[in-house]
N, C-alpha and C positions, 0 to 999 in steps of 0.2 A: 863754765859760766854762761849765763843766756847772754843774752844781746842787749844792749845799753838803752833805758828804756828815750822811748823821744818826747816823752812830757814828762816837765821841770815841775816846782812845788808850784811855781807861780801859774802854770798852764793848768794845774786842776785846781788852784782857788778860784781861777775866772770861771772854769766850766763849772763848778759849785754854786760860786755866786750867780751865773745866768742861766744857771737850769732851774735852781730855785723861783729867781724873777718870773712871775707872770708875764706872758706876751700872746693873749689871743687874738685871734685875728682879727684884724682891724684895729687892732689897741698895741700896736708892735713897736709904739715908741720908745720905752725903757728899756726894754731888752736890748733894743738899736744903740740907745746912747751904752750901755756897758761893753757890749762889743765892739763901737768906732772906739772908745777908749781904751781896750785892750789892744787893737791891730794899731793906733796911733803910730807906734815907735818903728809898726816895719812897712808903712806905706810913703808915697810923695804926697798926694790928696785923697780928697772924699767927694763925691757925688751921693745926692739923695735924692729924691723924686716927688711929688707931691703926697701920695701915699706910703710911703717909708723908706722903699728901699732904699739901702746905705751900700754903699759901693767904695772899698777900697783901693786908689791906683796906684800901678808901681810903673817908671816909665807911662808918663800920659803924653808925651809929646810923638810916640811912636803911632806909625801909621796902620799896624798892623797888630790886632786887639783881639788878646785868649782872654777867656772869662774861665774862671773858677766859682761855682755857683752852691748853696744850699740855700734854704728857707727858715724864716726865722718865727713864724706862727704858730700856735698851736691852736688845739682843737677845743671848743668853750660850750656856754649854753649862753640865749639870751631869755630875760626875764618876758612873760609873754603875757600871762593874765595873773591878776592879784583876785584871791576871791575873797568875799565879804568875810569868813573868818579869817583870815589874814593870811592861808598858803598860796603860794608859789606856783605856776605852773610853768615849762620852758619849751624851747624850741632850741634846734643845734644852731650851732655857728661853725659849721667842719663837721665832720664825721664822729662826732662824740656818741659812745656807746650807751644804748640807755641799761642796758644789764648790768654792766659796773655800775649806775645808781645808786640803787637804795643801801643806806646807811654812810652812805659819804659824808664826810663834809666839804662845804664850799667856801669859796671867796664869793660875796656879792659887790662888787667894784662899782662905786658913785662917785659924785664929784665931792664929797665928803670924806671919805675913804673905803676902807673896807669893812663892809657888814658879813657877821661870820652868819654859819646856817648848817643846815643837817637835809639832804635827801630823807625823808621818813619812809616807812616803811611798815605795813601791818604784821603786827607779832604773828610768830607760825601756830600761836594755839587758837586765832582766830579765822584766818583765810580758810575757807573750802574745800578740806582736804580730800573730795572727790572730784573736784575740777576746780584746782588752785590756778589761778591768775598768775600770768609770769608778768615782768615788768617790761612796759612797754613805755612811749611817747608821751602815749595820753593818761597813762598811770602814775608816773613818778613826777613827785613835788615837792618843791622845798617848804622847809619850817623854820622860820627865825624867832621863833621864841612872842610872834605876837597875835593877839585874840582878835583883832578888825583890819581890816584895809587900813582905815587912816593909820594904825600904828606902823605898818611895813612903809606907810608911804613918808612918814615922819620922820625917818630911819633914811629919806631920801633916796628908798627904793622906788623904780619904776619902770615900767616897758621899755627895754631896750638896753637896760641896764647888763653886762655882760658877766659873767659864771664861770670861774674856773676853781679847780680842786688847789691845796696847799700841798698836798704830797711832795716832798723834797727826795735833795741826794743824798743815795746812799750806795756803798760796796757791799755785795757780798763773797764771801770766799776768798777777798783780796783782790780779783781782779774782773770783778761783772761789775758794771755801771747799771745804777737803776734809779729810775725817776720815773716822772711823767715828761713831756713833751721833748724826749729824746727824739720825737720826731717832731723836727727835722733839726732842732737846737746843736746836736750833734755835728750835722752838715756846717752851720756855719763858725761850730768849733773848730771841726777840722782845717777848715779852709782858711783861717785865722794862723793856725798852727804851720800850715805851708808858709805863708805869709812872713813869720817869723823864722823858719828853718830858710830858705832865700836871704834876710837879713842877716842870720846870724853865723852863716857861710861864706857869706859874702860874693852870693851868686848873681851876678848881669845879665838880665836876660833883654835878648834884641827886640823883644817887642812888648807891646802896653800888656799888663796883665791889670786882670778886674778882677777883682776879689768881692763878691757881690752874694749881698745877704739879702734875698727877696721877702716881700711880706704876701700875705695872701694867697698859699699856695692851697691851701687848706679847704677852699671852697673854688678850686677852680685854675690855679696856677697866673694868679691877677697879676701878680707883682712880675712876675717874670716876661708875659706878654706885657707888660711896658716899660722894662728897665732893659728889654732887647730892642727895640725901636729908638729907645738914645742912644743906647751904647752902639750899636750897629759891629757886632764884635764876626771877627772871622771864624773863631772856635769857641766851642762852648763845652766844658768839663764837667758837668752837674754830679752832686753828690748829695744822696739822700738814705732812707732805710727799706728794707724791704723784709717779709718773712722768712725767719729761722723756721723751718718746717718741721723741725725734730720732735717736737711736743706734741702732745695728745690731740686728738681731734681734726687736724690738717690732714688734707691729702695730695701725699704726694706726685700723685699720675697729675693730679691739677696745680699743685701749689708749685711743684719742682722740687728739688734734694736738698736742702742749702740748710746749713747749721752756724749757729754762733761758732768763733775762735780757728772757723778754716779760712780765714782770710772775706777780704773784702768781693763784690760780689759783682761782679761786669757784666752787662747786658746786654742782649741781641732782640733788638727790635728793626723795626721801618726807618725807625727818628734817629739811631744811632747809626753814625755815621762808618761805613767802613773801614775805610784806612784809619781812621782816629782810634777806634775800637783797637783794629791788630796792634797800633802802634803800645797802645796804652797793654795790651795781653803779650805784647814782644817784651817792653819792658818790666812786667811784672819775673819772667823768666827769666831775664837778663838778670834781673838785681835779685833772684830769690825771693819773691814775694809772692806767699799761696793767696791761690784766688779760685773763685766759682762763677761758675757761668749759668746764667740765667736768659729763660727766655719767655719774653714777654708779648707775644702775639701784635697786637693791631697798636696800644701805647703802649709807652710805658707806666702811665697817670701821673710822673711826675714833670717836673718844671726843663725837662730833658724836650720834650716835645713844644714846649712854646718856644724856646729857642729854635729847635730843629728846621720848623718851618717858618718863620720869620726872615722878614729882608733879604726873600730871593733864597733861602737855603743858609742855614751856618749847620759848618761842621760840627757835630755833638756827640757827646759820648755821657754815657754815665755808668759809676760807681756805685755802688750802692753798701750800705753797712748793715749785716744780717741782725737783725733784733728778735728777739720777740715779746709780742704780748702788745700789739700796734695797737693804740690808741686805748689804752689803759693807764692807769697811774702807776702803773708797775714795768713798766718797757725796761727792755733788759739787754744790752751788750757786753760786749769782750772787750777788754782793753786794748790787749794783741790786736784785733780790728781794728780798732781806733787809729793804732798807731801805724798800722799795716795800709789803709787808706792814705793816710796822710803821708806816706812814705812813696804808694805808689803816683798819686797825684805830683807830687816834688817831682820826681823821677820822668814823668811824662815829659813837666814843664821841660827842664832840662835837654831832652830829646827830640820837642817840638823844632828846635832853632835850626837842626840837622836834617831837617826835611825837604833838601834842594830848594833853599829859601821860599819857604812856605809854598810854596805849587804843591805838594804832595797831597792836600786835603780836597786839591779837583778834579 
């Protein structure tokens, strides 16, 4: 017999229901409100910030404050010029790939609701086929079905308007999670999921935990350089995705060796904090929990390095959950991962309190 899995039917109708949700960045309110409502039942309070971030506290009277961190943004387009026959042209909001494009369809999000649309694309009996044009920036455009500007704009399209794909959840083989904006939506499933397994344990931990969903990581790690200045936390546990290198065209002498389904994925950077790091790679051994090691030179680029260096130094570590196919609508993990992060994050918590009352991370 394997091992008893650690998500219920109720922990993947919420991850369905909020990987589906649109949350691009800077528009991360919804997605926000489905998540405080899922962690409701296993926190004391909530913190939010002006720009989104939702912070769940367990112990907020305690003086001494571990954060649990992912991001809750994904990766969009905004609407940027309308031209007189009525198409589209955009600009990113995050790192959106313009080669996945053509022949998409889109969400176009007004105050109206949502206007459906199609990336076009010129048929292959007509492009150049002696120096065919790849798609680029300034090539790919949407088309909603209208013949002038005044019509897209009637539709309550306009400049600024924000762009995301509908691609939803799905399994394949029974246990690969696949969506879009697994990155970083994942992160603050997991962290939810800890959240709940502490609750439903019945485990006391001696100090404030922050269960903290960032916005804006996506363009720059915004939300996290300012939910570390309120929160002013002693350790910071960030968890995010990084590349599965196993698939065609990566290379590994640069990318590193790292596959979906061999466990979650620890990092050796600058920002990552030593003894936090051993601590979290003792307890993975301790408890049988496979894991990879990855090493990330000068950052990490994720929300690991705004904590890191903030308010004088916080101890920081991060996890990361191997995916692939980063910032496509097809992003793809393990389940085994999923629940292998969330296991070893628990496990840490647990082991932090044993740390010659917190001195161990100076």
């Amino acid at each position: 017999m394997g091992k008893k899995s650690l998500l219920n039917k109720a922990s993947l109708h919420f991850l369905e229901n909020y990987l589906n949700n649109a949350s691009p960045t800077g528009y991360e309110s919804d997605g926000q409100r489905l998540w405080m409502e899922y962690l409701k039942p296993y926190v004391d309070t909530f913190i939010t910030d002006t720009y989104g971030t939702a912070v769940g506290v367990i112990n907020p009277e305690a003086s001494y404050r571990v954060v649990i961190e992912g991001h809750s943004d994904e990766i969009s387009w905004y609407v940027n010029y309308i031209t007189d026959n009525g198409l589209i042209y955009v600009i990113r909001n995050g790192g959106s790939d313009h080669q996945i494009a053509p022949s998409k369809r889109v969400n176009i999000h007004t105050k109206k609701g949502i206007v459906k649309g199609v990336f076009g694309w010129p048929a292959i009996h007509t492009r150049n086929r002696g120096k065919e044009e790849s798609a680029s920036l300034h090539n790919i455009f949407i088309d909603v079905g209208c013949a002038t500007k005044e019509e897209v704009e009637n539709l309550d399209i306009h400049v600024g308007c924000v762009i995301t794909y509908p691609d939803e959840f799905m399994v394949l083989n029974g246990d690969k999670f696949v969506c879009r904006a697994l990155d970083n939506r994942m992160g603050g499933f997991m962290i939810a999921e800890v959240a709940r397994l502490l609750k439903e344990n019945k485990k006391k931990l001696p100090f404030g935990l922050y269960i903290v969903n960032s916005v804006q990581e996506e363009i720059g790690l915004r939300g996290a350089e300012m939910i570390t200045q309120t929160l002013k936390p002693n350790v910071a546990i960030v968890t995010d995705v990084c590349h599965d290198t196993s698939t065609p065209m990566i290379e590994k002498k640069i990318e590193g060796d790292l596959q979906i389904g061999k466990g979650p994925v620890v990092a050796y950077a600058p920002a990552v904090q030593n003894k936090l790091r051993d601590l979290i790679t003792d307890t993975a051994t301790t408890c049988k929990i496979p894991f990879q090691r990855h090493a990330t030179s000068r950052v990490t680029g994720t929300d690991t390095d705004a904590f890191a260096y903030s308010n004088g130094g916080v101890a920081s570590a991060l996890i990361s959950l191997p995916l692939r196919y980063m910032h496509t609508t097809v992003e793809m993990v393990h389940r085994e991962d999923v629940e292998n992060v969330i296991q070893l994050i628990y496990e840490t918590l647990l082991r932090i309190e044993d740390q010659h009352n917190f001195s161990y991370f100076k």
